[in-house]
C-alpha positions as CSV (number, residue, x, y, z in Angstrom):
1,X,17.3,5.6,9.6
2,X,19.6,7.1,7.0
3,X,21.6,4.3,6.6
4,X,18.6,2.8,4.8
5,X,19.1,5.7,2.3
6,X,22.4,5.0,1.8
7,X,21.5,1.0,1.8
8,X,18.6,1.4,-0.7
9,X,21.0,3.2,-2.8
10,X,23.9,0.6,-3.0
11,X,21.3,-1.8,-3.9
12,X,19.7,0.2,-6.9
13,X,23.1,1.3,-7.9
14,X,22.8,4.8,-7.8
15,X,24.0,8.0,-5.7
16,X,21.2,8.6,-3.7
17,X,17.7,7.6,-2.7
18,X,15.2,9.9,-1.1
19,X,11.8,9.5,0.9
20,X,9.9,10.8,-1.6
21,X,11.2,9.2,-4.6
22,X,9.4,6.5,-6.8
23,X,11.3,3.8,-6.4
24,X,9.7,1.3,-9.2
25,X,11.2,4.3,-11.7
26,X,14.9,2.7,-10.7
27,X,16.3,0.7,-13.0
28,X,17.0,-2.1,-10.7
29,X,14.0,-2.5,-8.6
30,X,13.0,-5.6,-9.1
31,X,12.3,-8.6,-7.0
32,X,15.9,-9.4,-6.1
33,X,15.9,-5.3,-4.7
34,X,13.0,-6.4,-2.6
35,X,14.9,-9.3,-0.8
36,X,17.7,-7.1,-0.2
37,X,16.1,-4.9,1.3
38,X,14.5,-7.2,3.5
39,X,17.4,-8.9,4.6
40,X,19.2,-5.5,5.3
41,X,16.1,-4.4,7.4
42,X,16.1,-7.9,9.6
43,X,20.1,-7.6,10.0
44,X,19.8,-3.9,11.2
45,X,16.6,-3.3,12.5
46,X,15.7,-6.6,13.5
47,X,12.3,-6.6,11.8
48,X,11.0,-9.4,9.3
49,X,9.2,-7.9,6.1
50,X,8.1,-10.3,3.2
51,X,8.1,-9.2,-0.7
52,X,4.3,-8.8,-0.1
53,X,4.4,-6.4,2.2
54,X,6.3,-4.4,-0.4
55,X,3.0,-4.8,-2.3
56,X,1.9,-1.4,-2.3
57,X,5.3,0.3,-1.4
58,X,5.7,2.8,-3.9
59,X,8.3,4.9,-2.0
60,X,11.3,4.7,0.7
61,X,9.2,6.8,3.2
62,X,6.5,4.0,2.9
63,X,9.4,1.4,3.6
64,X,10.3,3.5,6.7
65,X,6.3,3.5,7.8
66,X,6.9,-0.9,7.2
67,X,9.7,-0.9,9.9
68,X,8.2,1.3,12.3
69,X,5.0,-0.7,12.6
């Protein structure tokens, strides 16, 4: 699941993203991040998350947790 890492950080615009950072402290998380995000999870994982599951997703690590379950 790296590749989510390195995803997550193209989309934010920055050098790296890690498990345990706050990602509403980017910049450029906002809801346009969110559908990114989701389309680049149903393209490579083929798993379908809304912007409301993001609801409480304060972290990349908790986006991990959203595509395992």
């Amino acid at each position: 699941m790296n590749d989510i890492n390195i995803e997550l950080a193209e989309i934010l615009e920055v050098e790296m993203v890690s498990d345990s950072d706050n990602l509403e402290e980017f910049d450029l998380w906002d809801s346009l991040a969110l559908l990114s995000i989701a389309a680049f999870i149903d393209a490579n994982y083929n798993v379908q998350i809304g912007t409301d599951d993001f609801e409480n997703v304060k972290t990349l690590a908790q986006i991990k947790e959203l595509i395992k379950t």
